[in-house]
C-alpha positions in Angstrom: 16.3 35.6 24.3 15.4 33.0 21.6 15.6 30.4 24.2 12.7 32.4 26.1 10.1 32.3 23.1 10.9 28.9 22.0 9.9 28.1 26.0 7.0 29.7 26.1 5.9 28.4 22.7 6.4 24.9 23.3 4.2 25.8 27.1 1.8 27.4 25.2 1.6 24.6 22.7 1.4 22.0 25.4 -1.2 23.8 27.4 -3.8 24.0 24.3 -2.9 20.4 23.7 -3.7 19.6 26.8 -7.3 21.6 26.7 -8.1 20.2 23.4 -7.8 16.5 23.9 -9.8 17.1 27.4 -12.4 18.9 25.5 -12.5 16.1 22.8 -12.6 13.6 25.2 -15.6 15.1 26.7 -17.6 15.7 23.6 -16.8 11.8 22.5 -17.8 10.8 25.8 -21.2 12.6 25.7 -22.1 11.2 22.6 -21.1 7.6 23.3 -20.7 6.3 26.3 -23.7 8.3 28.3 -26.1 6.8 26.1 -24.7 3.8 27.9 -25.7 4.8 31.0 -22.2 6.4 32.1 -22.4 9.9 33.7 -21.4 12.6 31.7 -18.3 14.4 32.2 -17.0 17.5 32.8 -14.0 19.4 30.6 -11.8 19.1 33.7 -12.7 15.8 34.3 -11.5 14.8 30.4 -8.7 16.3 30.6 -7.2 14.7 33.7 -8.2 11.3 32.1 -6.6 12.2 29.1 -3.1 13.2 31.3 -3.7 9.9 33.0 -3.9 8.0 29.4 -1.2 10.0 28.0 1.4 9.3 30.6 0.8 5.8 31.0 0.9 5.0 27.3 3.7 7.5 25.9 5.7 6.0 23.7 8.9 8.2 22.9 11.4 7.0 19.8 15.0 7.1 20.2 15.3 9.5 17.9 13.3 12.2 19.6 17.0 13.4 20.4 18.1 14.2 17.2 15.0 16.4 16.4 15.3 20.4 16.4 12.7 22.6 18.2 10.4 23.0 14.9 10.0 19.2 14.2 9.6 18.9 17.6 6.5 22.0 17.4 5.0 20.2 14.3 4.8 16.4 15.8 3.2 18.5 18.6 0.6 20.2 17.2 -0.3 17.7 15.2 -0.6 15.1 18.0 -1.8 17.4 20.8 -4.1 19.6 18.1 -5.1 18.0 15.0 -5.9 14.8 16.7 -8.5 16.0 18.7 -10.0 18.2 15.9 -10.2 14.9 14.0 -11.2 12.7 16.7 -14.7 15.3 17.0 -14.9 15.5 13.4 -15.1 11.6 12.8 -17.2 11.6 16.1 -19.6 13.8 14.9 -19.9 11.5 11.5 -20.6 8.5 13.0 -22.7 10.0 15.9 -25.0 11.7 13.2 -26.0 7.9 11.7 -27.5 7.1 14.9 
């Protein structure tokens, strides 16, 4: 039964990942590359170009094996969440000096 909520954790985990780079992407993308002349984009949109970016540049370490299901969570939430919370927050910096 463990096996169950560690599952669903890590889905749930990846899902909001997945939602909060897309959504990063598209705020980023608003601010600085329509004023380029680029069409804005939609949420959906970001996030399938963030999938598409992901996959073809993941990196995975050799010892990715060795790493239990918490460390594994962490490295997660940190990549998949606190990234895009920083990526807007630096955004949003250097946006406001415009």
């Amino acid at each position: 039964m463990q096996a169950f909520g560690y599952v669903c954790a890590f889905i749930f985990t990846l899902i909001l990942s997945i939602i909060a780079n897309g959504y990063a992407l598209s705020i980023l993308w608003g601010w600085f590359l329509v004023p380029l002349g680029l069409q804005a984009i939609s949420i959906t949109t970001a996030i399938g170009i963030s999938m598409i970016f992901t996959f073809l540049t993941h990196h995975s370490s050799k010892n990715d094996d060795s790493k239990d299901f918490r460390e594994l969570m962490v490295k997660m939430v940190e990549a998949g969440l606190l990234k895009p919370m920083m990526a807007i927050l630096f955004g949003w910096l250097v946006y406001s000096f415009r």
